[in-house]
MIDREN-266879 format. One record per atom (N, C-alpha, C, CB): residue in three letters; z, x negated, y negated. Coordinates in steps of 0.2 Angstrom, whole numbers, plus 5000, padded with zeros to 4 digits. Each point is the difference from the previous one (the first is absolute). Glycine has a CB too. Layout:
BEGIN
ALAZXY...
END
This chain:
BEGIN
UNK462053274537UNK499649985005UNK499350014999UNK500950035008UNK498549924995UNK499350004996UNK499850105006UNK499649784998UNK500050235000UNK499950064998UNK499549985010UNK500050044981UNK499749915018UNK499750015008UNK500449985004UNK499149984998UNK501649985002UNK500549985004UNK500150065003UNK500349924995UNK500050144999UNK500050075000UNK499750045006UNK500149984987UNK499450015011UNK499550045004UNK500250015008UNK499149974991UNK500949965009UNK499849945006UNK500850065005UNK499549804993UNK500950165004UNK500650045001UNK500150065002UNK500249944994UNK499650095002UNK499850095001UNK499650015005UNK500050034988UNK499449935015UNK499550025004UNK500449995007UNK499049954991UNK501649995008UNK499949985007UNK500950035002UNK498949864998UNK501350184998UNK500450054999UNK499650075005UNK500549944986UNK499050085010UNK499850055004UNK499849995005UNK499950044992UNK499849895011UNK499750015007UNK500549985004UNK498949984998UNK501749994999UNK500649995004UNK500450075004UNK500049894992UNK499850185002UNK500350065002UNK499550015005UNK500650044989UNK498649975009UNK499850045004UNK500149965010UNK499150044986UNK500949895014UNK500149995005UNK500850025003UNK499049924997UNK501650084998UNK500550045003UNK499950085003UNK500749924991UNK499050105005UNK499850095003UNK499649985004UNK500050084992UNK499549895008UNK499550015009UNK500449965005UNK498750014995UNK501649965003UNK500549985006UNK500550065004UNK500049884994UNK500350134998UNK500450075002UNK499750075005UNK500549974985UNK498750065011UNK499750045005UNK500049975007UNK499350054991UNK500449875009UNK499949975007UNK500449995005UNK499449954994UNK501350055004UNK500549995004UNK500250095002UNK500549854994UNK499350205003UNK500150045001UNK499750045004UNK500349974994UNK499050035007UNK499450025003UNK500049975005UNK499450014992UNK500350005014UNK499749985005UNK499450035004UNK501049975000UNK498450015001UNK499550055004UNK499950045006UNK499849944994UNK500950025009UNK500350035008UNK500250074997UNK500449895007UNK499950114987UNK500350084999UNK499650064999UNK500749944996UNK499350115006UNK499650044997UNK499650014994UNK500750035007UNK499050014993UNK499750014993UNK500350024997UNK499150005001UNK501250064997UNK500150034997UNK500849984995UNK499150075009UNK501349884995UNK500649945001UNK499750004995UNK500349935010UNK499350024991UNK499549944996UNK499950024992UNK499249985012UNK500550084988UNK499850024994UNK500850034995UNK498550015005UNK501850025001UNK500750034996UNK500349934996UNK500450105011UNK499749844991UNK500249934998UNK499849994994UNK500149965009UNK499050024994UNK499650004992UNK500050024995UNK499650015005UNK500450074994UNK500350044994UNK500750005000UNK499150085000UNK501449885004UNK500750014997UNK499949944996UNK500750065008UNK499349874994UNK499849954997UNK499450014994UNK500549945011UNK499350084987UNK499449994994UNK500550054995UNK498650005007UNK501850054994UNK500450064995UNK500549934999UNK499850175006UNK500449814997UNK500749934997UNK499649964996UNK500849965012UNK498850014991UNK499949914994UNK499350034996UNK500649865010UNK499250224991UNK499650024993UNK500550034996UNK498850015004UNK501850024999UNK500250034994UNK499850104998UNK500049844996UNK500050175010UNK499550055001UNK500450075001UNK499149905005UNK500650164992UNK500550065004UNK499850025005UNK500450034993UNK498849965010UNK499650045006UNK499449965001UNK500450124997UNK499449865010UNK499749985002UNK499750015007UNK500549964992UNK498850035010UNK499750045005UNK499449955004UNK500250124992UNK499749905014UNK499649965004UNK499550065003UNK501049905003UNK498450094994UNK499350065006UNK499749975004UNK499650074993UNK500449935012UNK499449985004UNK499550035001UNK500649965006UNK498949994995UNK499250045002UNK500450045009UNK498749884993UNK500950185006UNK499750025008UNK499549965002UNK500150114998UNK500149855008UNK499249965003UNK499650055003UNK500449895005UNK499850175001UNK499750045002UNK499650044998UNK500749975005UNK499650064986UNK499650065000UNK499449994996UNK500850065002UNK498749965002UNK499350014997UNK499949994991UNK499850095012UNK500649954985UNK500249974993UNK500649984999UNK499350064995UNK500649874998UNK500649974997UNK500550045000UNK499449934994UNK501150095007UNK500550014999UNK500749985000UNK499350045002UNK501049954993UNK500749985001UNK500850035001UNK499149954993UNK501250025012UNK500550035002UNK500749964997UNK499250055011UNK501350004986UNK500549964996UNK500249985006UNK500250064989UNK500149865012UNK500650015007UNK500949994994UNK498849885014UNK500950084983UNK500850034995UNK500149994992UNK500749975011UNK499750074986UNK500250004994UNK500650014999UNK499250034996UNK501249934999UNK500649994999UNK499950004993UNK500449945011UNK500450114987UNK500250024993UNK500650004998UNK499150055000UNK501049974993UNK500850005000UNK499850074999UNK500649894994UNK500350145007UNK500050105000UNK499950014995UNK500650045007UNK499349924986UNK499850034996UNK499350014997UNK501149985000UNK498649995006UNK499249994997UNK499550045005UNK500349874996UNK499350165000UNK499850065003UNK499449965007UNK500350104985UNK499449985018UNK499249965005UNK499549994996UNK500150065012UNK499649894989UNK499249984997UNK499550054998UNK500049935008UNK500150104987UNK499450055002UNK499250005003UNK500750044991UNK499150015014UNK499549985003UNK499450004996UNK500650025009UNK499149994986UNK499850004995UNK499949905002UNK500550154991UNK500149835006UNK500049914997UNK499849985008UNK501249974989UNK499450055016UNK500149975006UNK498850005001UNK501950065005UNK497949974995UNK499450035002UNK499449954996UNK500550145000UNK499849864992UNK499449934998UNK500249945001UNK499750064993UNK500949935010UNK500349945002UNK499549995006UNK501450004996UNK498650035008UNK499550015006UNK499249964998UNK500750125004UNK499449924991UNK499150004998UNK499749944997UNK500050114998UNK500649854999UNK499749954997UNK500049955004UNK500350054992UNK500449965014UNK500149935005UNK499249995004UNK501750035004UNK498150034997UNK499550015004UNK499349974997UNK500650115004UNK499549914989UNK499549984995UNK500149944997UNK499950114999UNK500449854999UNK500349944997UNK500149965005UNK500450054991UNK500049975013UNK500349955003UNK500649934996UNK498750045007UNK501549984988UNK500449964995UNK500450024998UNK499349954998UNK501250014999UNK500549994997UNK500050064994UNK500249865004UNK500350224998UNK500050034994UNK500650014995UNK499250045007UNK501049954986UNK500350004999UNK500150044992UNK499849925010UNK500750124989UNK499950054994UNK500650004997UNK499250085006UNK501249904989UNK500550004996UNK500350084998UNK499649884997UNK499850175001UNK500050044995UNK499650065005UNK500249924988UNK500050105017UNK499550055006UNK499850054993UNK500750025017UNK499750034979UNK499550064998UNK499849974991UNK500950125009UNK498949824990UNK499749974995UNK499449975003UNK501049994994UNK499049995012UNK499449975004UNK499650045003UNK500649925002UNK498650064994UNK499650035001UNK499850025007UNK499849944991UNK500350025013UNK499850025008UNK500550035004UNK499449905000UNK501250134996UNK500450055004UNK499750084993UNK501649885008UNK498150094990UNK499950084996UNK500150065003UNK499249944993UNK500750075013UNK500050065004UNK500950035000UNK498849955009UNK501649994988UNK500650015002UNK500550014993UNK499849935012UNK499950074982UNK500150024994UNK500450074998UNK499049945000UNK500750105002UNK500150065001UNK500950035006UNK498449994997UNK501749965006UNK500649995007UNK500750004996UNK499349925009UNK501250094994UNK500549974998UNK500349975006UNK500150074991UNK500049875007UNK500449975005UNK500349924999UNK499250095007UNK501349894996UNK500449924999UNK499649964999UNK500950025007UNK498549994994UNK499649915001UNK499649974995UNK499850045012UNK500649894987UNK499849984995UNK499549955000UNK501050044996UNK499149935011UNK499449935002UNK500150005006UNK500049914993UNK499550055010UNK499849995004UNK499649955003UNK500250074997UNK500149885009UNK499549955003UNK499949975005UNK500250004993UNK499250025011UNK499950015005UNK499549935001UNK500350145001UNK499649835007UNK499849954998UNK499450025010UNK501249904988UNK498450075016UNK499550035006UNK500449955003UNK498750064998UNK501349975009UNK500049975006UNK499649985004UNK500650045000UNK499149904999UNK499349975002UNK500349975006UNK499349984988UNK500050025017UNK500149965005UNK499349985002UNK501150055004UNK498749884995UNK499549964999UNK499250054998UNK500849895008UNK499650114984UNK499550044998UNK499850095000UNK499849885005UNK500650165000UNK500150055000UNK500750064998UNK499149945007UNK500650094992UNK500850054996UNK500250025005UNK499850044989UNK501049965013UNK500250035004UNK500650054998UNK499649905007UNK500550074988UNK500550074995UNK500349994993UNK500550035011UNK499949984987UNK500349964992UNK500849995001UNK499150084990UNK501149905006UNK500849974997UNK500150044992UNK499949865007UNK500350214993UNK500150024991UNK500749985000UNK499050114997UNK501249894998UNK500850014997UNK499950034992UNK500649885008UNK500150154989UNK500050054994UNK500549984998UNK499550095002UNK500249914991UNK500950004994UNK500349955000UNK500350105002UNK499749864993UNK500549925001UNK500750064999UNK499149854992UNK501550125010UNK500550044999UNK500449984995UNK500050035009UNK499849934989UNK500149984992UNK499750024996UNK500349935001UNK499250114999UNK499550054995UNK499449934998UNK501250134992UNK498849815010UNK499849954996UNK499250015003UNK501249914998UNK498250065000UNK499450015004UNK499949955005UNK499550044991UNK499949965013UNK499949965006UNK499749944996UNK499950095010UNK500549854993UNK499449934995UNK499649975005UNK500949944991UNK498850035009UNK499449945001UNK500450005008UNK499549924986UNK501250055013UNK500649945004UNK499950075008UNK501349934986UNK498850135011UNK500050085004UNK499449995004UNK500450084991UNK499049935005UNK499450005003UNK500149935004UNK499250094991UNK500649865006UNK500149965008UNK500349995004UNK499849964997UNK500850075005UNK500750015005UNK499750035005UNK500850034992UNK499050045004UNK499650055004UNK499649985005UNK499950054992UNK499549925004UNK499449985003UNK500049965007UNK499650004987UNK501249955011UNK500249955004UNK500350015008UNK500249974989UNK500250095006UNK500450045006UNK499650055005UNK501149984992UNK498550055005UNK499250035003UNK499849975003UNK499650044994UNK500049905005UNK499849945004UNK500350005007UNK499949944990UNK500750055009UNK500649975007UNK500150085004UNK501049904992UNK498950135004UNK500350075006UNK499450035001UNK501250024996UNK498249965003UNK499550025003UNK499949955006UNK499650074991UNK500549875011UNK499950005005UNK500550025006UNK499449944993UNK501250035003UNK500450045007UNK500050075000UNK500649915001UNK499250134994UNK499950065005UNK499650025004UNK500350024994UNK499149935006UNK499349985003UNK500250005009UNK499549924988UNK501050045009UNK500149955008UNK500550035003UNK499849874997UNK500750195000UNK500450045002UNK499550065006UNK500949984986UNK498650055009UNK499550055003UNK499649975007UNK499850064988UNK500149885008UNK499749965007UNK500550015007UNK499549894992UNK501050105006UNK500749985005UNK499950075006UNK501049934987UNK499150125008UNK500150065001UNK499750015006UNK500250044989UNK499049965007UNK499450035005UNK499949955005UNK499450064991UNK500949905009UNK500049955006UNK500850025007UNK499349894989UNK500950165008UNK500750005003UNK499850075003UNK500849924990UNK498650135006UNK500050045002UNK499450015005UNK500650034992UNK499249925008UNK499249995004UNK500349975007UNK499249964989UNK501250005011UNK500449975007UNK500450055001UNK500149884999UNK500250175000UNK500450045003UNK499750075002UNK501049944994UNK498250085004UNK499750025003UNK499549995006UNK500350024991UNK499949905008UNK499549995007UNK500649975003UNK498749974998UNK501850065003UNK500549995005UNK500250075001UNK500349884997UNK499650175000UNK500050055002UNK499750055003UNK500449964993UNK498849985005UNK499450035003UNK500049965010UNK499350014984UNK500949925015UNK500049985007UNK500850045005UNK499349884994UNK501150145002UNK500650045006UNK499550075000UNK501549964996UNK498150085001UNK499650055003UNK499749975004UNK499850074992UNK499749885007UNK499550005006UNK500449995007UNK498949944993UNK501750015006UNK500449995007UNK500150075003UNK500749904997UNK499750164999UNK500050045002UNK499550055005UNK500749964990UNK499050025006UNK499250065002UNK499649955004UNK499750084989UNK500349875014UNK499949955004UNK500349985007UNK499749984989UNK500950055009UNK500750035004UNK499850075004UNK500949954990UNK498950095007UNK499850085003UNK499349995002UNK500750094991UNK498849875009UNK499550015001UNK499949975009UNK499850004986UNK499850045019UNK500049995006UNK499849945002UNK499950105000UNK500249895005UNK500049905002UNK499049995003UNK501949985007UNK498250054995UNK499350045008UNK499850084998UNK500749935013UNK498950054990UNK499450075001UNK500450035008UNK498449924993UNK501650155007UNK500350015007UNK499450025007UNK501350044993UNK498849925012UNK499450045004UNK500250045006UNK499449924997UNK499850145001UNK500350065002UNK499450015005UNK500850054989UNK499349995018UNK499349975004UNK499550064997UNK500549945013UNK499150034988UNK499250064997UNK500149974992UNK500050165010UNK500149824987UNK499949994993UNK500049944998UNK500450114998UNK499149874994UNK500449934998UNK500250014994UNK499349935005UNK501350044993UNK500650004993UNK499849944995UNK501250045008UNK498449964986UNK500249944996UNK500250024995UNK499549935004UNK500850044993UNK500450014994UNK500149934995UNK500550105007UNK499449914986UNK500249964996UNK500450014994UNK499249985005UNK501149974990UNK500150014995UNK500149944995UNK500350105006UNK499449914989UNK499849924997UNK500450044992UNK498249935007UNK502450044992UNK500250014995UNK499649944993UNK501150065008UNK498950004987UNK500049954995UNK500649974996UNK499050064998UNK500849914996UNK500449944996UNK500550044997UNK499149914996UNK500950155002UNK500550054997UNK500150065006UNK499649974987UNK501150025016UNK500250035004UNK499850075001UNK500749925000UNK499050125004UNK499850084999UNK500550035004UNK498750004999UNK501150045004UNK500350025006UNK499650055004UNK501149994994UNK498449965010UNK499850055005UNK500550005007UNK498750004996UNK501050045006UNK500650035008UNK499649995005UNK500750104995UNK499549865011UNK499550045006UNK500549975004UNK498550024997UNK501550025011UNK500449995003UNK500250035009UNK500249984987UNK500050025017UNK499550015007UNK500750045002UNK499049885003UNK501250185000UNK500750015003UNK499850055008UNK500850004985UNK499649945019UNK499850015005UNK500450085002UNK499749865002UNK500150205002UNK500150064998UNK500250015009UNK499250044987UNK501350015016UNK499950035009UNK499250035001UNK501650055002UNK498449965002UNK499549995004UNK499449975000UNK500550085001UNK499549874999UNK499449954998UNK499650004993UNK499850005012UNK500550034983UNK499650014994UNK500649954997UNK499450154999UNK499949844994UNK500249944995UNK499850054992UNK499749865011UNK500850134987UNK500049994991UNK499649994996UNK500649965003UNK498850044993UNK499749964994UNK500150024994UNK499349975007UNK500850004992UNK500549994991UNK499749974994UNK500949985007UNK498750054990UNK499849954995UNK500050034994UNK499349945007UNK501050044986UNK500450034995UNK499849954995UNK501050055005UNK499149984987UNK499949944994UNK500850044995UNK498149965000UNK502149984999UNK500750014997UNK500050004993UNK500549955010UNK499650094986UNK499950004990UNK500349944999UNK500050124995UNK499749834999UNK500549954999UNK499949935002UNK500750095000UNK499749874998UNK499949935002UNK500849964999UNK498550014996UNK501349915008UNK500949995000UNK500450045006UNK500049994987UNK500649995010UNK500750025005UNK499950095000UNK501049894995UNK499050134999UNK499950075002UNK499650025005UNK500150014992UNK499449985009UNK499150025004UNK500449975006UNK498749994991UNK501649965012UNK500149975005UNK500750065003UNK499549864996UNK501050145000UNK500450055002UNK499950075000UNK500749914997UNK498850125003UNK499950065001UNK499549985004UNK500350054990UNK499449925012UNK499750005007UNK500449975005UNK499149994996UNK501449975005UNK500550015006UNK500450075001UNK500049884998UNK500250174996UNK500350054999UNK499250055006UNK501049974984UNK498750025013UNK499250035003UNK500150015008UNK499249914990UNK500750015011UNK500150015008UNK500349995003UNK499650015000UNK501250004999UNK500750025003UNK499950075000UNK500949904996UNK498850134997UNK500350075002UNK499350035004UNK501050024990UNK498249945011UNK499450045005UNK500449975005UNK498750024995UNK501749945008UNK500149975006UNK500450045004UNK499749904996UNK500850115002UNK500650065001UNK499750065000UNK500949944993UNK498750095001UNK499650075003UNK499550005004UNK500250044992UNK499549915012UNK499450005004UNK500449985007UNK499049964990UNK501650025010UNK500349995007UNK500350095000UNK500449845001UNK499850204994UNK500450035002UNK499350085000UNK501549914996UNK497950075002UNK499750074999UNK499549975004UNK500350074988UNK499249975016UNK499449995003UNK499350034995UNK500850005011UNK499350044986UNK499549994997UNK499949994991UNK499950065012UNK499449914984UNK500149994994UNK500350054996UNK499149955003UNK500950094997UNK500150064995UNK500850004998UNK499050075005UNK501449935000UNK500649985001UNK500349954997UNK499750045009UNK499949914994UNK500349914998UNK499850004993UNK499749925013UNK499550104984UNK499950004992UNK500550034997UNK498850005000UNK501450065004UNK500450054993UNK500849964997UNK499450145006UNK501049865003UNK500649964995UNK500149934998UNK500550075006UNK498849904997UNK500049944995UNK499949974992UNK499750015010UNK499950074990UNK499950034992UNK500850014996UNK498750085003UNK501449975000UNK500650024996UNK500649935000UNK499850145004UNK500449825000UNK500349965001UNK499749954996UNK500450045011UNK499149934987UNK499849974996UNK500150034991UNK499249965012UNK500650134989UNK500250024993UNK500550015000UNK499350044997UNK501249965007UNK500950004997UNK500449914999UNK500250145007UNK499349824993UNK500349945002UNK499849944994UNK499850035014UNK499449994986UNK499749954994UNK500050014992UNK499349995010UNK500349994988UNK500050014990UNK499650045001UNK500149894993UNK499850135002UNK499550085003UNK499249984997UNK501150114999UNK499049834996UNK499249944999UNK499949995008UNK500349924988UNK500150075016UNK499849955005UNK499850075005UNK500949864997UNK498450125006UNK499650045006UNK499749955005UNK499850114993UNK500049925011UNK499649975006UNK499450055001UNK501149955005UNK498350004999UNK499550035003UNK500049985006UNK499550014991UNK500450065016UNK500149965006UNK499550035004UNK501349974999UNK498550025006UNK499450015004UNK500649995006UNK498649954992UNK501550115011UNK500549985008UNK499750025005UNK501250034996UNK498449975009UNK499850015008UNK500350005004UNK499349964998UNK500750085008UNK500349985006UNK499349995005UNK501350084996UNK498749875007UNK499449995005UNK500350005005UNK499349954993UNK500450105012UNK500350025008UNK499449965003UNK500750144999UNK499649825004UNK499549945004UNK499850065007UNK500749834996UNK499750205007UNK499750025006UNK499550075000UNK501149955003UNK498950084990UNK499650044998UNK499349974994UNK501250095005UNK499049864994UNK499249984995UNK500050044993UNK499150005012UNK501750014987UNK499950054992UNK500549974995UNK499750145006UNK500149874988UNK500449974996UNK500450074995UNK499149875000UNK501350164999UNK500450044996UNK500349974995UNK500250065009UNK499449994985UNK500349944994UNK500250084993UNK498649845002UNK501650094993UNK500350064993UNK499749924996UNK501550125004UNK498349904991UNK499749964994UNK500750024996UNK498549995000UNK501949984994UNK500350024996UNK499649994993UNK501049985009UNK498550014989UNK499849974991UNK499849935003UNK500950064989UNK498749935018UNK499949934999UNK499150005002UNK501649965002UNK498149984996UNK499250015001UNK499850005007UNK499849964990UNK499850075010UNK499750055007UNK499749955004UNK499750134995UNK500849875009UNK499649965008UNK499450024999UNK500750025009UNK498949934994UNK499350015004UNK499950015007UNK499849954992UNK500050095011UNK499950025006UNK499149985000UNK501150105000UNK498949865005UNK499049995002UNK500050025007UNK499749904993UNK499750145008UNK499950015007UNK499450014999UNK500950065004UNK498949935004UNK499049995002UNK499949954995UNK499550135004UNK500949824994UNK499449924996UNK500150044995UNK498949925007UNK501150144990UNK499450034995UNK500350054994UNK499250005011UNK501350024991UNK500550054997UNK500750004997UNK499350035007UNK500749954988UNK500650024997UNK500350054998UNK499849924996UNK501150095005UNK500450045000UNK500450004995UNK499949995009UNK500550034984UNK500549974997UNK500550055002UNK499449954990UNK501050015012UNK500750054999UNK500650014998UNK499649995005UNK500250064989UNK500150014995UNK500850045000UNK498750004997UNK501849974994UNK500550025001UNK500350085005UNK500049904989UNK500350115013UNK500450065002UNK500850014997UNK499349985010UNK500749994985UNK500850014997UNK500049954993UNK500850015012UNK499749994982UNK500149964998UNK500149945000UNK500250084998UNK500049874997UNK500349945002UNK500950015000UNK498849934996UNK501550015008UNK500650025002UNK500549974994UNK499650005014UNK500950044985UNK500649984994UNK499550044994UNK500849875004UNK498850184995UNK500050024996UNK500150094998UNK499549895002UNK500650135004UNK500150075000UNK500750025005UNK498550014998UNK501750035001UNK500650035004UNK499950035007UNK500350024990UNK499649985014UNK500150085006UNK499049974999UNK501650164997UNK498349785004UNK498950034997UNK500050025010UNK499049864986UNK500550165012UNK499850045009UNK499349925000UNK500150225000UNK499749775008UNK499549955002UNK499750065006UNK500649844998UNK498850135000UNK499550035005UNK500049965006UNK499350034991UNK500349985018UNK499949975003UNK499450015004UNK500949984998UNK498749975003UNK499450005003UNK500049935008UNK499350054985UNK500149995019UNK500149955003UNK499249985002UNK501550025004UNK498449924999UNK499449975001UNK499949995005UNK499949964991UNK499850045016UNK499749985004UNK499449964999UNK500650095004UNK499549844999UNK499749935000UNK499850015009UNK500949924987UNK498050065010UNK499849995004UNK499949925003UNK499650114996UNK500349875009UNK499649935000UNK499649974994UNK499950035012UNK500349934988UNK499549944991UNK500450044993UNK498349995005UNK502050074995UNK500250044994UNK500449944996UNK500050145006UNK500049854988UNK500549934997UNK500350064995UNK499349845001UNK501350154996UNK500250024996UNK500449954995UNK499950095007UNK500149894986UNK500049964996UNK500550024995UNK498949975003UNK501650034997UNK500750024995UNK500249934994UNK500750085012UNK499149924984UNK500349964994UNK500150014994UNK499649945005UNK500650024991UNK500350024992UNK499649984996UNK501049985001UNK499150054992UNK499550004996UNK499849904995UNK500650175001UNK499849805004UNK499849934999UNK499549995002UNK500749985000UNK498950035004UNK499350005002UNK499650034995UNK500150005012UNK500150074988UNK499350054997UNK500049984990UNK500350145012UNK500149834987UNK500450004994UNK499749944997UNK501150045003UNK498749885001UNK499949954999UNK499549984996UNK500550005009UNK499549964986UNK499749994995UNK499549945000UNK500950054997UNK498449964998UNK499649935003UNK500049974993UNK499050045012UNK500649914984UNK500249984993UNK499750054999UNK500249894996UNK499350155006UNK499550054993UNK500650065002UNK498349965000UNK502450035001UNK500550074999UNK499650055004UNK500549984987UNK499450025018UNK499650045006UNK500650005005UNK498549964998UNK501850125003UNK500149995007UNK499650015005UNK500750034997UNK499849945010UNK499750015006UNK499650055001UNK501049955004UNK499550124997UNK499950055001UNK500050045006UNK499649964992UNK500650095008UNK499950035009UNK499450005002UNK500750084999UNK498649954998UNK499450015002UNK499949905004UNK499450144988UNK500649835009UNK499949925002UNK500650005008UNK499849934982UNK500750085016UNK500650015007UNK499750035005UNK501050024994UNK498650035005UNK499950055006UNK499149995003UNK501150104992UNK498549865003UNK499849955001UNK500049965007UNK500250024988UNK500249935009UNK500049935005UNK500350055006UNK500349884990UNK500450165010UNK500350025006UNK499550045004UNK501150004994UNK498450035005UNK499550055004UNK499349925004UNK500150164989UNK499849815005UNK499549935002UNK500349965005UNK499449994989UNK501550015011UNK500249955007UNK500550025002UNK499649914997UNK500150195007UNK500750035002UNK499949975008UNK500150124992UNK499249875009UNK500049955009UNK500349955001UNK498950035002UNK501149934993UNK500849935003UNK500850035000UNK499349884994UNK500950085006UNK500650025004UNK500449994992UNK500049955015UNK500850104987UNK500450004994UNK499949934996UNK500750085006UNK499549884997UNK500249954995UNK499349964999UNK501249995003UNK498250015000UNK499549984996UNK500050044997UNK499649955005UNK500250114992UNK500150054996UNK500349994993UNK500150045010UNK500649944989UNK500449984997UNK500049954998UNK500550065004UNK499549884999UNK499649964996UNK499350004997UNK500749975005UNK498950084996UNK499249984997UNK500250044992UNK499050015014UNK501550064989UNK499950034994UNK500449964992UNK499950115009UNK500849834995UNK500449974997UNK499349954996UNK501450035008UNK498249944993UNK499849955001UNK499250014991UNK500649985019UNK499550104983UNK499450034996UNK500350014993UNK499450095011UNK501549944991UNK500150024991UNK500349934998UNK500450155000UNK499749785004UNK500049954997UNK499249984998UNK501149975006UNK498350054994UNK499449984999UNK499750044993UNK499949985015UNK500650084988UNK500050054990UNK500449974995UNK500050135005UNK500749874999UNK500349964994UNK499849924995UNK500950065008UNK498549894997UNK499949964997UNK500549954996UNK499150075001UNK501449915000UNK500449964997UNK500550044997UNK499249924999UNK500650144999UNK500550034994UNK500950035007UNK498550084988UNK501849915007UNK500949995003UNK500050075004UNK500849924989UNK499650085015UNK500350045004UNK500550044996UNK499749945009UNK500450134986UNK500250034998UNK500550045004UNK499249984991UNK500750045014UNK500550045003UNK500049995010UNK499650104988UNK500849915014UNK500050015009UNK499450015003UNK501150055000UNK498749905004UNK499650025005UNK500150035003UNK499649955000UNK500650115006UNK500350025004UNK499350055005UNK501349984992UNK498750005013UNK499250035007UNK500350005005UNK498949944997UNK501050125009UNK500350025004UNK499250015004UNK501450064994UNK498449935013UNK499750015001UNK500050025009UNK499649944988UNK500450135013UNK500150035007UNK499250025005UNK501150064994UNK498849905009UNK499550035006UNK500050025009UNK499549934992UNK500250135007UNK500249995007UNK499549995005UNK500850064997UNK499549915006UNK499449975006UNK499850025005UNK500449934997
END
């Protein structure tokens, strides 16, 4: 046979295999599958039709701050020992550094494993080829040791390179898959919280004669968990409830209904704060994760006497204004709740004159951010609330809502709004 017929033959022999193996990986692979699937396949198919006794798949870390590679798998025979991390380490360095096709017949004759001269160990070659994705490294494809002791040829390295090619992208479109699978089932996780806490939250402001009630709560895009909430009490007294729950999601939402089933049950059955804070505490510390706490600000406001009887638990201090002119903070009296055992609460109480406003909210206001990374602030809160304690609650509440949209300037709402605003008239 003429010598190029030959060739011809031979050429179109090998591209006829190579397309039988990537069909073989293709029919085997899918990107709907997990990753980890994905690459377990990879390295079984590359160890078959290279002929191979151990083969490996690193990914890059996207997340961390430096390159890092994380093995997702290696496959070997039991009689072939692990990688030493020594090799495993410059395999790294070069993918990082090269970005190309490496390939070594003789690892402790070759100059560029010289560090491994001195080792003892099975490995005799080596050929690893990058996982590019248009342009960028996202990890390697290595395999070791023909098991025929024979060296890797030309036919090898283009296999590789081939089958690198192919299974970087669908490991591409596998991670895509993923992070799209995990992104939708957080924001469906995140919309059953807000139902939840959208569910507990009060319909109306309640009215009480001699005083005005307004209240708000402007969640943000990532569910928080502030609390606030109104429980009508015997003898003409009412409730005020305003809490911020650790956490976000289903958690943060179910620890705040746990929240106020169990103040609502102790505030019908105790008359006063101290009482209702303490077994709400303990009932929350024998119930929850012991990560998970609350901050709560509870009042009892007796409409026929003009006084408010409160217990702060760890949560930020009311403002109290009186005469236009004067601020009050009222500062915690106990821990916060689910964090201590048997914790004891303080109780104070406040007698509210005509025009006196008091101002209860979360630290979504005082917290709030402008782009030059500037909070709101209390001093700015206590502010506006003394400059327009002469209108009425809800003008009030809205001038002050209206001011830290004027600080924030466009920048996103990172956490709960939550404003409670009492005057008496």
């Amino acid at each position: 046979m003429h010598p190029s017929i030959s060739d011809e033959t031979r050429s179109l022999q090998l591209a006829i295999n190579e397309l039988r193996i990537l069909n073989d990986i293709a029919t085997t692979i899918s990107s709907i599958q997990p990753v980890d699937k994905i690459i377990d396949q990879i390295v079984f198919k590359c160890i078959k039709h290279l002929g191979v006794e151990e083969g490996t798949v690193s990914l890059l870390e996207m997340d961390t701050p430096e390159k890092e590679f994380h093995t997702m798998v290696r496959h070997y025979d039991s009689s072939v020992e692990k990688v030493p991390i020594k090799l495993d380490d410059h395999l790294k360095g070069w993918m990082l550094k090269k970005q190309s096709i490496l390939l070594s017949n003789d690892i402790l004759k070759d100059e560029r494993f010289s560090f491994l001269q001195k080792t003892s160990f099975s490995f005799r070659s080596i050929l690893s080829a990058p996982l590019m994705i248009k342009g960028d490294l996202i990890g390697y494809l290595a395999v070791f040791n023909k098991k025929d002791g024979a060296p890797f040829s030309d036919e090898d390295r283009r296999l590789i390179s081939i089958i690198a090619s192919q299974s970087a992208q669908v490991i591409e479109n596998a991670r895509l898959y993923e992070e799209e699978k995990a992104f939708l089932s957080l924001q469906e996780e995140m919309r059953m919280a807000r139902d939840i806490q959208l569910h507990l939250l009060p319909d109306s402001t309640p009215e009480i004669e001699g005083f005005q009630i307004s209240a708000t709560n402007i969640p943000a895009k990532s569910v928080g968990g502030d609390y606030i909430d109104f429980i009508s009490l015997p003898n003409n007294k009412l409730g005020l409830c305003v809490g911020d729950i650790t956490g976000k999601g289903i958690p943060a939402a179910m620890l705040m209904a746990n929240l106020q089933a169990t103040l609502r049950s102790h505030a019908i059955m105790y008359e006063d704060c101290v009482r209702c804070m303490y077994g709400t505490n303990n009932l929350l510390y024998r119930s929850t994760d012991p990560t998970k706490f609350a901050t709560l600000f509870y009042g009892i406001l007796d409409q026929k006497n003009a006084t408010i009887q409160y217990s702060n638990g760890g949560h930020d201090a009311p403002l109290l204004i009186q005469n236009n002119e004067k601020a009050t903070h009222l500062d915690s009296t106990g821990l916060l709740l689910g964090v201590m055992k048997e914790s004891e609460y303080g109780m104070r109480t406040l007698s509210l004159q005509p025009g006196d406003i008091l101002l209860i909210y979360s630290d979504g206001i005082t917290e709030a951010m402008n782009p030059r990374k500037e909070e709101y602030g209390i001093d700015r809160l206590e502010k506006q609330a003394i400059q327009n304690s002469t209108l009425s609650s809800k003008e009030t509440l809205e001038v002050i809502l209206q001011d830290v949209k004027d600080h924030a300037d466009g920048t996103p709402q990172s956490d709960d709004i939550t404003l409670m605003v009492i005057k008496r008239i």
